[in-house]
BAKEDO-71583 format. One record per atom (N, C-alpha, C, O): residue in one letter; x, y, z. Coordinates in nm, 2 decimals, m for minus. Example, Ala and Ser with C-alpha at 12.3 -4.5 7.8 and 13.67 -1.06 7.14 Angstrom:
! BAKEDO-71583
+--------+--------+--------+--------+
| residu |     c1 |     c2 |     c3 |
+--------+--------+--------+--------+
|      A |   1.32 |  m0.57 |   0.78 |
|      A |   1.23 |  m0.45 |   0.78 |
|      A |   1.32 |  m0.33 |   0.78 |
|      A |   1.42 |  m0.33 |   0.85 |
|      S |   1.28 |  m0.22 |   0.71 |
|      S |   1.37 |  m0.11 |   0.71 |
|      S |   1.29 |   0.00 |   0.79 |
|      S |   1.34 |   0.11 |   0.80 |
+--------+--------+--------+--------+
//
This chain:
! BAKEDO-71583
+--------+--------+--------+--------+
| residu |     c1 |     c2 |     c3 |
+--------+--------+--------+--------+
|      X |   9.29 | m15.98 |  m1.37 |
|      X |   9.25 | m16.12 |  m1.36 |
|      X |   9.12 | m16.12 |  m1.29 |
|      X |   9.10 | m16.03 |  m1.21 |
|      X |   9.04 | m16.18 |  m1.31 |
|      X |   8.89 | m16.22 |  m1.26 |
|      X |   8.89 | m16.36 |  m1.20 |
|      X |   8.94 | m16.47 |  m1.21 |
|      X |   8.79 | m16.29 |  m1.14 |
|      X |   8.77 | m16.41 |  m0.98 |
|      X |   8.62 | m16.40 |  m0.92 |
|      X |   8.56 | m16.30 |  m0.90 |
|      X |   8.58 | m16.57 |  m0.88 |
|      X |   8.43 | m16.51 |  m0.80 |
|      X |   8.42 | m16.53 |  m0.71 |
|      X |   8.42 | m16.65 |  m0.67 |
|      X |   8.40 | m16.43 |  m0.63 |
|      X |   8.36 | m16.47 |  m0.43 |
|      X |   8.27 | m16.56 |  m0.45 |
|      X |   8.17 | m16.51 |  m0.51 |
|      X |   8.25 | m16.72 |  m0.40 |
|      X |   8.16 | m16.79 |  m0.33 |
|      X |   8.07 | m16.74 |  m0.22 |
|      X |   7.95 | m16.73 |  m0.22 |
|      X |   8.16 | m16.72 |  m0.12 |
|      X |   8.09 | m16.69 |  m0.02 |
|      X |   8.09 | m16.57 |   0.08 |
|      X |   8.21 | m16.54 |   0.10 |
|      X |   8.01 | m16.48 |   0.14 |
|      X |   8.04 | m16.35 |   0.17 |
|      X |   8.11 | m16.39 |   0.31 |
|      X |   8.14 | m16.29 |   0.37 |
|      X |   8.13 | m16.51 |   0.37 |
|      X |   8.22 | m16.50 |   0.53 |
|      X |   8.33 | m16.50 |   0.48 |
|      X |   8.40 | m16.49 |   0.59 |
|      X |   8.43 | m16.51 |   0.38 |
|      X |   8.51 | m16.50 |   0.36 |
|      X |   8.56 | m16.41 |   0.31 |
|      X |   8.49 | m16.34 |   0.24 |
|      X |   8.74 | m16.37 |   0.34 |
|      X |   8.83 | m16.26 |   0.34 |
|      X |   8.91 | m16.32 |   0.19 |
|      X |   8.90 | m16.43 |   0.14 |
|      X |   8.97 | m16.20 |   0.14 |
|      X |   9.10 | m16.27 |   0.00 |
|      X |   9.20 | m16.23 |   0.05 |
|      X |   9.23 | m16.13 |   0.12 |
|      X |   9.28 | m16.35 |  m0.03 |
|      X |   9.46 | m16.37 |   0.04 |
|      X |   9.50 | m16.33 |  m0.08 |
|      X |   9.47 | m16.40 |  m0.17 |
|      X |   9.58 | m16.21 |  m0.12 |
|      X |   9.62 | m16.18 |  m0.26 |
|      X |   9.78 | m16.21 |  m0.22 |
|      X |   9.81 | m16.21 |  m0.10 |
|      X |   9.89 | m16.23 |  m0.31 |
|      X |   9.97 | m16.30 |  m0.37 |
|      X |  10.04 | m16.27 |  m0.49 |
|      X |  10.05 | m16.38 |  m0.55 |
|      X |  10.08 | m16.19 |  m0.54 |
|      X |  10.20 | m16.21 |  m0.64 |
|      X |  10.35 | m16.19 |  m0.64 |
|      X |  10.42 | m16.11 |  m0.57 |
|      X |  10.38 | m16.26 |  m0.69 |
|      X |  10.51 | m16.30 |  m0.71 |
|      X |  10.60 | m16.24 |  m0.81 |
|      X |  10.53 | m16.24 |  m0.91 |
|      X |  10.72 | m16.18 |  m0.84 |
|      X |  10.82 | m16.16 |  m0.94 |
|      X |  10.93 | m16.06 |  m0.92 |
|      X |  10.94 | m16.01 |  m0.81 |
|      X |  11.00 | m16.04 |  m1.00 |
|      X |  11.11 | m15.92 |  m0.98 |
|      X |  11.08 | m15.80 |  m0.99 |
|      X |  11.03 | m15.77 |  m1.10 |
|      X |  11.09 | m15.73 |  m0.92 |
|      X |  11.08 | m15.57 |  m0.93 |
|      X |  11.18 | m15.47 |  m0.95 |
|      X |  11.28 | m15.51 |  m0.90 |
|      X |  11.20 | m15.36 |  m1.00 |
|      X |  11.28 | m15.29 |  m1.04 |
|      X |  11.20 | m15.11 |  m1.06 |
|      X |  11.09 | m15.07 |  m1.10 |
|      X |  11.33 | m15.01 |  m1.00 |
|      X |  11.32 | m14.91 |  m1.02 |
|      X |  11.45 | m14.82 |  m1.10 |
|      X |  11.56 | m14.82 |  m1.04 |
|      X |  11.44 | m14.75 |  m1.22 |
|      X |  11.56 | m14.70 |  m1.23 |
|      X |  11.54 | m14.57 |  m1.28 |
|      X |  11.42 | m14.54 |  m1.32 |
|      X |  11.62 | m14.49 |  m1.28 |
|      X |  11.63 | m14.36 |  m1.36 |
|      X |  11.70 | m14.25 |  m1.29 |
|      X |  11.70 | m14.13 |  m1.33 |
|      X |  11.78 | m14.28 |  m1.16 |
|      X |  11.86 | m14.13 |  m1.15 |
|      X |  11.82 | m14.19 |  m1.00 |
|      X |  11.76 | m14.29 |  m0.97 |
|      X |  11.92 | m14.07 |  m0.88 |
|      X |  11.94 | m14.05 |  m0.75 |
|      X |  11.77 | m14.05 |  m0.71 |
|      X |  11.69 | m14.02 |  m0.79 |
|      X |  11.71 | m14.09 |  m0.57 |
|      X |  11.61 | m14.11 |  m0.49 |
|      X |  11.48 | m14.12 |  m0.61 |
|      X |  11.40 | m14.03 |  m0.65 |
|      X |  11.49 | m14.24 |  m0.65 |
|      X |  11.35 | m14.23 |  m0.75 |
|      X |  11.30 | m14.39 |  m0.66 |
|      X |  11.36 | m14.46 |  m0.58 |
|      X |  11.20 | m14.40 |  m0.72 |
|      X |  11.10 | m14.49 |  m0.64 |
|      X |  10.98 | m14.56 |  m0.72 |
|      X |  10.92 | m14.48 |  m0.81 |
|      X |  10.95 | m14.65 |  m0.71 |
|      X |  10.82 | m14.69 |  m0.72 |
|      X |  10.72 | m14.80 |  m0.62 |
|      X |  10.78 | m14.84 |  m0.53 |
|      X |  10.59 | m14.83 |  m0.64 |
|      X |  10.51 | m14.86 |  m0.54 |
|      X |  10.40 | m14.99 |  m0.65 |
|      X |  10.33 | m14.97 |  m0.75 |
|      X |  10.42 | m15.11 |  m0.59 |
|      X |  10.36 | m15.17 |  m0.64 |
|      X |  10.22 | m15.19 |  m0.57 |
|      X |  10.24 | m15.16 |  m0.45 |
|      X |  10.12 | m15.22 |  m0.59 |
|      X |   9.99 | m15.22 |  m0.48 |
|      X |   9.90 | m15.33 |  m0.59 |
|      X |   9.95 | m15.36 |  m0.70 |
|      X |   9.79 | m15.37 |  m0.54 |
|      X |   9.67 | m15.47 |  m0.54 |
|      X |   9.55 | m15.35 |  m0.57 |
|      X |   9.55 | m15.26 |  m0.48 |
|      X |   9.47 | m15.35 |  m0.66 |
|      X |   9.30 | m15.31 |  m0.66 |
|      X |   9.23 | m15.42 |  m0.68 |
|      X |   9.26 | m15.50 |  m0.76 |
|      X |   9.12 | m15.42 |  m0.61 |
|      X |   9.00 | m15.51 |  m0.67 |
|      X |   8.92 | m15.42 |  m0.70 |
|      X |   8.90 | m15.31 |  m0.65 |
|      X |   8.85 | m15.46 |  m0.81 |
|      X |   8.73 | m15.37 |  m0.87 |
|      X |   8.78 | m15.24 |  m0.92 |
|      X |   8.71 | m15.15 |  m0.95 |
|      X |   8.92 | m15.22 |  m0.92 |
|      X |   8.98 | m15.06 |  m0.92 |
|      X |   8.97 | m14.98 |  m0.81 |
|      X |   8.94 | m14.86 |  m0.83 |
|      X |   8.98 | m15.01 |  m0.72 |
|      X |   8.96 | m14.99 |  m0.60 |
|      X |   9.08 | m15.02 |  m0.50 |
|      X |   9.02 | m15.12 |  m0.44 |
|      X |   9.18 | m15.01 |  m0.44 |
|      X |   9.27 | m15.01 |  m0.35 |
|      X |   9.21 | m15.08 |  m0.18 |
|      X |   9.15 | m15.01 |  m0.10 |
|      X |   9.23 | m15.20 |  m0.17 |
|      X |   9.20 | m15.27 |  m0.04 |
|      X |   9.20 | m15.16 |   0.10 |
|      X |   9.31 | m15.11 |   0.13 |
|      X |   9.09 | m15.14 |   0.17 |
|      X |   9.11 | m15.08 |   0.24 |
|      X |   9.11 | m15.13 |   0.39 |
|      X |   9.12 | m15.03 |   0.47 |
|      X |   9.08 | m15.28 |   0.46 |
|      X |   9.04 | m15.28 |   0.52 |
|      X |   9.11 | m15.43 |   0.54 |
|      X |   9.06 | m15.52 |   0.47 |
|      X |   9.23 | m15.47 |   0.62 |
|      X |   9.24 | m15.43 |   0.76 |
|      X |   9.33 | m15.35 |   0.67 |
|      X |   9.30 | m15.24 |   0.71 |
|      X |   9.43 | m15.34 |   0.56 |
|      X |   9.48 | m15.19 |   0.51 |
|      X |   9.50 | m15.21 |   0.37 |
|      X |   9.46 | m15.32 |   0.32 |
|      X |   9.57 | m15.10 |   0.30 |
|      X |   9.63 | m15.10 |   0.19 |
|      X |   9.72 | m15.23 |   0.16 |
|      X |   9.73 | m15.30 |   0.26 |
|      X |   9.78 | m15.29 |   0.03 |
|      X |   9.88 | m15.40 |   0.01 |
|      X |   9.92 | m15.35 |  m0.09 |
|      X |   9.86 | m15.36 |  m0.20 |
|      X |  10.07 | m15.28 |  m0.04 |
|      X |  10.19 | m15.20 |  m0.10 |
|      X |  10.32 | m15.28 |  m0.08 |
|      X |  10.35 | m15.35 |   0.02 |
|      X |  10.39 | m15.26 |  m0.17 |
|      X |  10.52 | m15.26 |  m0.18 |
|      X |  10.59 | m15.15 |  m0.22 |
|      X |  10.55 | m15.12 |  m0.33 |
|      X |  10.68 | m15.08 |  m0.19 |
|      X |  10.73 | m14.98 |  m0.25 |
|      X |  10.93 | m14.98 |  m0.24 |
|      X |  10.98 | m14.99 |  m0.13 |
|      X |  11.01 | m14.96 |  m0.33 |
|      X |  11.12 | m14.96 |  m0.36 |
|      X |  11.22 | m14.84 |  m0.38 |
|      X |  11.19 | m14.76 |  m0.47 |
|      X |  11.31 | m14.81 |  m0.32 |
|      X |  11.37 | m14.68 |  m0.34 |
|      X |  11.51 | m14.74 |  m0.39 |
|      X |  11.57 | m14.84 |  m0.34 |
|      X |  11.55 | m14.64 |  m0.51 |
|      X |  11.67 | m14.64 |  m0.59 |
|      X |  11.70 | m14.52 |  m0.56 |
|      X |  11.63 | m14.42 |  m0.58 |
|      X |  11.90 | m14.53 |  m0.49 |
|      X |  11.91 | m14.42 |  m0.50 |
|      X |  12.02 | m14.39 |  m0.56 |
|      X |  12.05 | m14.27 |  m0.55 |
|      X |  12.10 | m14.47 |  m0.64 |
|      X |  12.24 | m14.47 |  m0.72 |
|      X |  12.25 | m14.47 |  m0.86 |
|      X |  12.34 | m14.45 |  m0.95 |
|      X |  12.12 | m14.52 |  m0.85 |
|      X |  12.11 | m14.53 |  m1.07 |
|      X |  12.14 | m14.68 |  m1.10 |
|      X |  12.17 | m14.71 |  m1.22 |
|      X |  12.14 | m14.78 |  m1.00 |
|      X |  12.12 | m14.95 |  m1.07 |
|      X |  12.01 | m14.97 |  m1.11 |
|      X |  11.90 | m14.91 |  m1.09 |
|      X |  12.05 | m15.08 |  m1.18 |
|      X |  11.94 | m15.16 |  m1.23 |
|      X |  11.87 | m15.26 |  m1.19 |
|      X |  11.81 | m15.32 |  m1.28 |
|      X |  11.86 | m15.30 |  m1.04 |
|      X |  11.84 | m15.39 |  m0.99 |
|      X |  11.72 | m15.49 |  m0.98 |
|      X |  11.62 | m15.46 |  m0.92 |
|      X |  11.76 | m15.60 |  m1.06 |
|      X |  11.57 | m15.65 |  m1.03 |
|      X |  11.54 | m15.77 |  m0.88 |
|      X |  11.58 | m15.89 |  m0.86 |
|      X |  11.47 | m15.69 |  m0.81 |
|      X |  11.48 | m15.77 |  m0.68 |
|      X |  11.39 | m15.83 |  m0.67 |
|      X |  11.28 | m15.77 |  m0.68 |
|      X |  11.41 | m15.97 |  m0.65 |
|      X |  11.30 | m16.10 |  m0.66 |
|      X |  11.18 | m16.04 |  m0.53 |
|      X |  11.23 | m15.96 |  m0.45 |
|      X |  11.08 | m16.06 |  m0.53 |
|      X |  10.97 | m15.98 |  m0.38 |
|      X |  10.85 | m16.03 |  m0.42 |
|      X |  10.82 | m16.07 |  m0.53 |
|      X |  10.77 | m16.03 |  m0.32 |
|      X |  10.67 | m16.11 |  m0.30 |
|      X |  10.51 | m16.02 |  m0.24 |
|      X |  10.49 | m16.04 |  m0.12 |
|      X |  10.44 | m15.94 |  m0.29 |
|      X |  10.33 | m15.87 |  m0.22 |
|      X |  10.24 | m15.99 |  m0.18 |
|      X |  10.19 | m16.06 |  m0.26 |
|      X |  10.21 | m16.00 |  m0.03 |
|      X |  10.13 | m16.06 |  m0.01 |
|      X |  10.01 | m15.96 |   0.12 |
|      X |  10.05 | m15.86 |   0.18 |
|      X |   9.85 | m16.01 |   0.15 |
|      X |   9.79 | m15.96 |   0.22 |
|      X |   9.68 | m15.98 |   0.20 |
|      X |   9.64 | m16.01 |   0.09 |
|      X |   9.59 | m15.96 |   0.35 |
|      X |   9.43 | m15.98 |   0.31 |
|      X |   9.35 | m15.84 |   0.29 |
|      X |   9.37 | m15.72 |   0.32 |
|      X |   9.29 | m15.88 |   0.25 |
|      X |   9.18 | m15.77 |   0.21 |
|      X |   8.99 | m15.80 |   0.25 |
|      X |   8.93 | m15.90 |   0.21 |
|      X |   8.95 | m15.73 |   0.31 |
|      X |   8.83 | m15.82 |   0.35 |
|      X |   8.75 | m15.67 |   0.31 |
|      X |   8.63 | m15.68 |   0.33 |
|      X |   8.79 | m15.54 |   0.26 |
|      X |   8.69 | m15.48 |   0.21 |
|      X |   8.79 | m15.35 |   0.17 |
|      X |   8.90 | m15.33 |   0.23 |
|      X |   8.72 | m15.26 |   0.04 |
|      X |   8.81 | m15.17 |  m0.01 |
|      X |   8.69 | m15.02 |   0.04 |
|      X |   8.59 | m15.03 |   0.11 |
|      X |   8.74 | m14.91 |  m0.01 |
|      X |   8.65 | m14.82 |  m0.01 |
|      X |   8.46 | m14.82 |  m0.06 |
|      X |   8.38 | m14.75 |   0.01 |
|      X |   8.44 | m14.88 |  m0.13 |
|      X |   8.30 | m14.92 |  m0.14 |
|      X |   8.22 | m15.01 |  m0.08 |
|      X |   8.11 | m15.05 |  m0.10 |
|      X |   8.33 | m15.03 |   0.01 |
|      X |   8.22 | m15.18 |   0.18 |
|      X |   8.30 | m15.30 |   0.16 |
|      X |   8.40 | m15.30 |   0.09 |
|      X |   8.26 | m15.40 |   0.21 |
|      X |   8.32 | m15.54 |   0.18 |
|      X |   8.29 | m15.62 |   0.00 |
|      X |   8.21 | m15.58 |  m0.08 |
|      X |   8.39 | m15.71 |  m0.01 |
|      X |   8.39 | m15.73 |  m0.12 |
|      X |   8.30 | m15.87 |  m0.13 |
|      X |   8.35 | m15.98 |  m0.12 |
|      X |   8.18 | m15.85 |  m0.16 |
|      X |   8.07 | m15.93 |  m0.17 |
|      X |   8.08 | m16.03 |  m0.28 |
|      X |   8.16 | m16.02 |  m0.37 |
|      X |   7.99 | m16.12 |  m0.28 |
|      X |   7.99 | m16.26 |  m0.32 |
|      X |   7.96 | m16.18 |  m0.54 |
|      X |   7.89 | m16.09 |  m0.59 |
|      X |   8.05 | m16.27 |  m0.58 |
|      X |   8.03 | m16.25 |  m0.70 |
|      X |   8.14 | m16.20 |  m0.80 |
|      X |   8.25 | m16.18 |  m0.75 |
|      X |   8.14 | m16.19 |  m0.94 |
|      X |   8.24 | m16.15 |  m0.99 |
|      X |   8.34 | m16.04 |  m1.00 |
|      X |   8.32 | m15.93 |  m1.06 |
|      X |   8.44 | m16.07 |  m0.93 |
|      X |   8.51 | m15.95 |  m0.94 |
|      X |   8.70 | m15.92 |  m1.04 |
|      X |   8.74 | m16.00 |  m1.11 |
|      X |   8.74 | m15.83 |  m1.02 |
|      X |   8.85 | m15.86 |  m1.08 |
|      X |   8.97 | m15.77 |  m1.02 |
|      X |   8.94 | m15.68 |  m0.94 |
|      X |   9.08 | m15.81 |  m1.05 |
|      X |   9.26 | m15.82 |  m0.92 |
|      X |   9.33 | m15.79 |  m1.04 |
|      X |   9.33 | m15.85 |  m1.15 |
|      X |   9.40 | m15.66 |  m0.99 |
|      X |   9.50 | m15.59 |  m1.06 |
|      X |   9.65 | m15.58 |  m0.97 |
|      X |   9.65 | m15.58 |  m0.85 |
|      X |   9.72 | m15.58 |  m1.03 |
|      X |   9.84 | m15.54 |  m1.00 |
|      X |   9.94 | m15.44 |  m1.04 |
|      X |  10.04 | m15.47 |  m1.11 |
|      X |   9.90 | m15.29 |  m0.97 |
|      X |   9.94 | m15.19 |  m1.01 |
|      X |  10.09 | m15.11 |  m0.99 |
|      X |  10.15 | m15.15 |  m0.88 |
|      X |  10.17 | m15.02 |  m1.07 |
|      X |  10.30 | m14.97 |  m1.03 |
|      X |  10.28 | m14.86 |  m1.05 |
|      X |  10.27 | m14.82 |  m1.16 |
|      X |  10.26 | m14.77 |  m0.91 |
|      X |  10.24 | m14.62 |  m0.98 |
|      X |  10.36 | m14.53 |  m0.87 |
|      X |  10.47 | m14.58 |  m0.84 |
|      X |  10.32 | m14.39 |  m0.82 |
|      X |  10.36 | m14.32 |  m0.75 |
|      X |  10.40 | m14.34 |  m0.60 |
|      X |  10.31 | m14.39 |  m0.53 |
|      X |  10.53 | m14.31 |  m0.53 |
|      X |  10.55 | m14.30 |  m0.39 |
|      X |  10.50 | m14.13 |  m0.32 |
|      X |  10.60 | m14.06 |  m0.33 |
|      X |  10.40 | m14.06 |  m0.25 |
|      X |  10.40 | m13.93 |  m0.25 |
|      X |  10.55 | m13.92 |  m0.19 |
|      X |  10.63 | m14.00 |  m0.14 |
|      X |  10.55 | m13.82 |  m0.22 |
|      X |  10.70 | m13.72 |  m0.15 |
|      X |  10.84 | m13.75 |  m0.21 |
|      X |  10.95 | m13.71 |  m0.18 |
|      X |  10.81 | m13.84 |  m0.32 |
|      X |  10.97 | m13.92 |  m0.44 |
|      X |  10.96 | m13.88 |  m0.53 |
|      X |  10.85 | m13.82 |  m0.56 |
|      X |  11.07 | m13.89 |  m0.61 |
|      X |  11.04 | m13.87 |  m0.77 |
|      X |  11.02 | m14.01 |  m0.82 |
|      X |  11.09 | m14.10 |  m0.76 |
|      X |  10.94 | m14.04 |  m0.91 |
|      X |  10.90 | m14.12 |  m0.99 |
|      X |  11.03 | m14.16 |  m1.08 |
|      X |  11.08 | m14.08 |  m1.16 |
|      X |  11.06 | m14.29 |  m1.06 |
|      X |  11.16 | m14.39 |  m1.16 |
|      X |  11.09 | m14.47 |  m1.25 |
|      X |  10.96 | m14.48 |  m1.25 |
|      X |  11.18 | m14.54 |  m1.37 |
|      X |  11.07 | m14.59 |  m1.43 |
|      X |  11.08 | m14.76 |  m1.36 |
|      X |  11.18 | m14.83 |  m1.36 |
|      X |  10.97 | m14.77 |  m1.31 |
|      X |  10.91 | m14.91 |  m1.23 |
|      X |  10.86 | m15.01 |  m1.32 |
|      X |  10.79 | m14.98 |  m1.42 |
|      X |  10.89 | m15.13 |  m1.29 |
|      X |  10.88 | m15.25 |  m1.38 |
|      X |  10.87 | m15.37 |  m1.34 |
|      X |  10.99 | m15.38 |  m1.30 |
|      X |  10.82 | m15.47 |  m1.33 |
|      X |  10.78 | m15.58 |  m1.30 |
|      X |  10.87 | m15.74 |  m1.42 |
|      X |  10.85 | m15.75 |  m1.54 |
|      X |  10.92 | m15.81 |  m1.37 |
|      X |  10.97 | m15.92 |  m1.48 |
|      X |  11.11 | m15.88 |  m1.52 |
|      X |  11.17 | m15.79 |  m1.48 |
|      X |  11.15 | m15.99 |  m1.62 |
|      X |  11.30 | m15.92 |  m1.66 |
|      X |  11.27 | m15.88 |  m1.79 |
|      X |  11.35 | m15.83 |  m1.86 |
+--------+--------+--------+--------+
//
């Protein structure tokens, strides 16, 4: 999704909403997170979610990532067009389930 900073005194409040789900076997996991620009917020931190399955349900659990972001690895996120992802990738040290968003 794309979006334009107005103004550089200002921080972003990111926000998504829906069901989440991990399944595929004993301690599998997934991690949902926010990039802007492709870039992972770095600053006051990361905005993660992450889920551990460890029985083999299928459970889709309603959850809410919310958090500010006022700059990622490349400095602050300056005035102008940018664009907000919402990613499902890897937990280090888990095995990978298959992770999914929606019903």
């Amino acid at each position: 999704m794309g979006f334009t900073k107005k103004y550089a005194s200002t921080v972003l409040r990111l926000v998504y909403s829906s069901a989440i789900r991990v399944q595929g076997g004993t301690a599998v996991t997934g991690r949902w997170y926010f990039m802007i620009d492709g870039l992972e917020c770095r600053t006051p931190s990361k905005i993660d979610v992450s889920i551990l399955n460890n029985n083999g349900d299928n459970d889709h659990n309603p959850s809410v990532l919310l958090g500010i972001c006022e700059q990622t690895s490349a400095g602050p996120i300056g005035v102008g067009d940018h664009s907000i992802t919402v990613n499902v990738g890897h937990v280090p040290g888990y095995n990978d389930g298959d992770a999914s968003s929606g019903w």
